[in-house]
C-alpha positions in Angstrom: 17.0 -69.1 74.9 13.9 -69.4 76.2 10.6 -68.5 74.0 7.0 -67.0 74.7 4.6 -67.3 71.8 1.0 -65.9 72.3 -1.6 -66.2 69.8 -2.8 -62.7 68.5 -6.4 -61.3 67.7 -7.4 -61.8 64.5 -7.9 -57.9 64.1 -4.5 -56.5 65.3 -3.0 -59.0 62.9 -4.3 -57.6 59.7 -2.5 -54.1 60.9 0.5 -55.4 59.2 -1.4 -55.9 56.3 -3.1 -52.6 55.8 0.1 -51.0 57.5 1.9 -52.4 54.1 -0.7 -51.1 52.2 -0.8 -48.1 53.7 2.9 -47.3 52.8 2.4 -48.2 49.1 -0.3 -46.0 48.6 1.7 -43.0 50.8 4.6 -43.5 48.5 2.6 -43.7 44.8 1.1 -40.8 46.0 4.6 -39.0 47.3 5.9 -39.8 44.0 4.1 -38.8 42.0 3.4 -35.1 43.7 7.0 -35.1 44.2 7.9 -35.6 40.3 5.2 -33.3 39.3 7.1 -30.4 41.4 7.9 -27.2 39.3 11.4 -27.7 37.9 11.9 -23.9 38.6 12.5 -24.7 41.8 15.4 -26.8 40.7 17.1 -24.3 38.8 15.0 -25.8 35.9 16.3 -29.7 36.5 14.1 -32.2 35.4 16.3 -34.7 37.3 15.7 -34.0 40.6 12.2 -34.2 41.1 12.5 -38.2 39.6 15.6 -38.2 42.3 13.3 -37.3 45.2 10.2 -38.9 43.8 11.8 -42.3 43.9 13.6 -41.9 47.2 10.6 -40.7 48.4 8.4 -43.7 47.4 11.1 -45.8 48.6 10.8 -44.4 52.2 7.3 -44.6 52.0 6.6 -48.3 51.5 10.0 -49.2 53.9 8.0 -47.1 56.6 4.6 -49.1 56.1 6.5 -52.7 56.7 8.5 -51.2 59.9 5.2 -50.2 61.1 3.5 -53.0 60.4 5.7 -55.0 62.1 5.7 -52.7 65.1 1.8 -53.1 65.1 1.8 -56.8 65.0 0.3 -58.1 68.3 2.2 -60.2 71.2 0.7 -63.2 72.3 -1.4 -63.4 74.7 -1.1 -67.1 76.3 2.6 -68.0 76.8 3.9 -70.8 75.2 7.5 -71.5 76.4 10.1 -73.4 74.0 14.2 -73.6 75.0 16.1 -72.6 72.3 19.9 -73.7 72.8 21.2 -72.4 69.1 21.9 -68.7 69.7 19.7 -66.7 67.0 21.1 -64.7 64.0 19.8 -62.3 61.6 21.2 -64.0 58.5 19.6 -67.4 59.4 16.2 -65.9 58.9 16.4 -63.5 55.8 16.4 -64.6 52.3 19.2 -66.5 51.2 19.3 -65.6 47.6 17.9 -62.0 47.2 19.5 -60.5 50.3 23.5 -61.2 48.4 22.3 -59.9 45.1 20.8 -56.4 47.6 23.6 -55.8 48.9 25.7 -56.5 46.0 24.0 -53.6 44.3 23.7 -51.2 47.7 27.5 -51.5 47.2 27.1 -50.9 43.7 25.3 -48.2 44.1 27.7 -46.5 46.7 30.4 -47.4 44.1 28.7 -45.7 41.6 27.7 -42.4 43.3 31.6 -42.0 44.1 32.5 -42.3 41.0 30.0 -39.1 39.7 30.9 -37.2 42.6 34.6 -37.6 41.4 34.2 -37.4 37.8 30.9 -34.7 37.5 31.3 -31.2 36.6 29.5 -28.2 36.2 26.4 -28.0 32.9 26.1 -25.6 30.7 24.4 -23.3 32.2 27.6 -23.4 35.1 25.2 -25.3 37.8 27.9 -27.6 39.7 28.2 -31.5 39.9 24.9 -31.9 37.3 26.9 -32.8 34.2 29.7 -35.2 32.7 32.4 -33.3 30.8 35.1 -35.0 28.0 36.8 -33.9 25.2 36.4 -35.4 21.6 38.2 -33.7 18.9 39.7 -30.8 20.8 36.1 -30.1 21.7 34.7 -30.4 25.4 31.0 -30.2 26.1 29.3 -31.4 29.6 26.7 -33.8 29.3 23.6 -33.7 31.5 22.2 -35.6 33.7 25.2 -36.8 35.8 25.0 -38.6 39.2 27.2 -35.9 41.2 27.2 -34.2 44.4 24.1 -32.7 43.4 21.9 -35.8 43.3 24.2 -38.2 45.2 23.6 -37.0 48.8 19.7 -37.6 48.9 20.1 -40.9 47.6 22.9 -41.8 50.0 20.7 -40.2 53.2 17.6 -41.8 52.2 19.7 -45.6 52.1 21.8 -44.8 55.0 18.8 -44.3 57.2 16.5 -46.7 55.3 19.2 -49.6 56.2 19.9 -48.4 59.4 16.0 -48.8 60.5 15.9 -52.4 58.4 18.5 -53.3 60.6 17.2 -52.6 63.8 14.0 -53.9 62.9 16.1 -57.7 61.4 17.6 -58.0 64.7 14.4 -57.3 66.7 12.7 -59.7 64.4 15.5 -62.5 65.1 15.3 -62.0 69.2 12.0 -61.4 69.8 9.3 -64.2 70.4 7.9 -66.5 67.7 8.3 -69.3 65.4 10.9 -69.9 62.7 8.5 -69.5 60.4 7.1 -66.1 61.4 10.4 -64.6 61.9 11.8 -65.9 58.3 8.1 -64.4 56.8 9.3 -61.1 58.6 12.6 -61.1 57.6 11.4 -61.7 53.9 9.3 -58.4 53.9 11.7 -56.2 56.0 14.4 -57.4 52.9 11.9 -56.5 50.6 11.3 -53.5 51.6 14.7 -52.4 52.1 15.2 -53.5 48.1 12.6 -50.9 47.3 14.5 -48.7 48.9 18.2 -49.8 47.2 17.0 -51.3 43.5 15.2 -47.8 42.1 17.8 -45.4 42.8 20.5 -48.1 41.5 18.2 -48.0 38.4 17.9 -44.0 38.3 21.6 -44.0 38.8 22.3 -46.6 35.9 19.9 -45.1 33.9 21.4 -41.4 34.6 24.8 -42.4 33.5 23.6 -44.8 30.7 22.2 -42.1 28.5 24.8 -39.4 29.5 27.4 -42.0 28.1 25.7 -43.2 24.8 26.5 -39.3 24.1 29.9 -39.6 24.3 30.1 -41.3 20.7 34.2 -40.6 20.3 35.2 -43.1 23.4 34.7 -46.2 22.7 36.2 -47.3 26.7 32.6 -45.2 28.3 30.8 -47.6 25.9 32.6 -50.8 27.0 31.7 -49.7 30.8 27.8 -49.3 29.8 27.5 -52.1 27.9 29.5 -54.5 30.3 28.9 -52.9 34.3 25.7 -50.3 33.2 23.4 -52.2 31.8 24.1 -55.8 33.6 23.2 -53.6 36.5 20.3 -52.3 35.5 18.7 -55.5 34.5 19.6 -56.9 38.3 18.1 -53.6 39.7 14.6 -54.3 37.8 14.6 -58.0 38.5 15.2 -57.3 42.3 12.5 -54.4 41.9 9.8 -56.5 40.7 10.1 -59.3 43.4 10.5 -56.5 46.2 7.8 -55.1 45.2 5.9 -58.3 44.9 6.7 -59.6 48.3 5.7 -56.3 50.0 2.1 -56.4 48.3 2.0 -60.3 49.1 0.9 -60.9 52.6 3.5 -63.4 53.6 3.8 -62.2 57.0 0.1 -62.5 57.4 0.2 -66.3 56.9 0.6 -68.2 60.1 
C-alpha cells in the first residue's frame, strides 16, 4: 500500500482540538437542559429526562471527535512510503480498553433485553416503567425499570453512535499517515465511543440496582446485584473516567 503524508498548517490542526472541545461543552450544556425538562411532559417520570440527558451528552462529545477528525488537514507535500502489511482497524485501537467496551456494549444490550422482557406497567398503569414480584401473596411494581420505555433511546443513540465510530476507525486505518497518528486517532474515536456506551451501562446498572434492593423477600435479585450489578457498574465508571480523560487530552494533537 502505498502512503502520502503531507505536513498540515499549524492552524487547521488545532480544529481537532477545539472541535473536541467543542463537543464537550455542546453536550454539558445538552444535559443539563435536557435533565432540567419538566417531568410533566413525561407523564411525571423523573427517569427519562436523566435517560436523554446522558444519551444526549454522549452524542455530543462522540460528534466533536468525528468532526474533529474530519477537520484535520491533508498534507500538503507528499511523502510516499510502501506499505506491504495490509492495514486493520484492530491493529491501531487500544488494546486493553477497546475488549472491556465492548464487553459492556454487550452488556448493556444484555441488560436492556432482559427489562424489556421482565418490565411491567407502575402504578399509576404507565407500561414497561416498573419491575413487578410478589412477596408474601403481595405484588407491587417497583419503579424505575429499564423497559421498552427507556430501552429504545439508549439502543438508537449506541446503534448510530457505533455505526459512525466505525466508519470513522476504518477511514482512520486506510487513510494516509503514520502509525503513530492513526493509533492517537483511533485512541480518541474509542474514547469517544466509551462516552457513548459506559454512562448509559451505568444509568442502566444503577436503574435496576435500586429497583432490586427493594425487593427485600428474594434473596436470588440480591445475589444478581451484588455479583453482575454492581461489578458492572464499577467497570462502567472506571472506563468513564479514562474516556472522558482521553477525549479532553489532546493526544491526537501530538505529532
Amino acid at each position: 500500500m502505498l502512503d502520502t503524508a503531507p505536513p498540515a498548517s499549524p492552524r487547521r490542526a488545532r480544529a481537532d482540538h477545539y472541535a473536541r472541545w467543542a463537543g464537550l461543552v455542546a453536550g454539558t450544556v445538552a444535559a443539563l437542559r435536557l435533565a432540567t425538562l419538566p417531568t410533566a411532559e413525561f407523564g411525571d417520570d423523573f427517569s427519562r429526562p436523566i435517560v436523554m440527558a446522558i444519551t444526549g451528552f454522549g452524542l455530543c462529545v462522540a460528534g466533536g471527535v468525528l468532526l474533529g477528525d474530519a477537520l484535520t488537514p491533508r498534507p500538503q507535500e507528499a511523502i510516499r512510503t510502501a506499505e506491504l502489511t495490509p492495514r486493520r482497524v484492530r491493529d491501531h485501537v487500544p488494546p486493553r480498553m477497546t475488549p472491556l467496551l465492548l464487553l459492556q456494549a454487550v452488556a448493556l444490550v444484555v441488560l436492556l433485553a432482559a427489562g424489556a422482557a421482565t418490565a411491567s406497567p407502575d402504578l399509576i398503569g404507565r407500561p414497561d416503567r416498573a419491575l413487578t414480584l410478589s412477596c408474601g401473596g403481595v405484588s407491587e411494581p417497583v419503579s424505575s425499570w429499564p423497559g421498552l420505555y427507556y430501552g429504545p433511546p439508549i439502543l438508537a443513540s449506541l446503534s448510530a453512535g457505533t455505526a459512525a465510530c466505525v466508519w470513522a476507525l476504518r477511514r482512520i486505518a486506510h487513510r494516509p499517515g503514520s502509525d503513530r497518528q492513526r493509533r492517537d486517532r483511533s485512541l480518541a474515536i474509542t474514547a469517544a465511543w466509551g462516552l457513548l456506551v459506559s454512562p448509559q451501562l451505568l444509568l442502566v446498572v444503577l436503574m435496576m440496582a435500586i429497583t432490586l434492593t427493594h425487593v427485600t423477600c428474594a434473596a436470588t435479585f440480591g445475589t444478581v446485584t451484588a455479583v453482575v450489578i454492581y461489578p458492572l457498574g464499577l467497570l462502567a465508571l472506571t472506563t468513564l473516567v479514562w474516556s472522558l480523560f482521553t477525549v479532553v487530552a489532546p493526544r491526537a494533537a501530538r505529532r
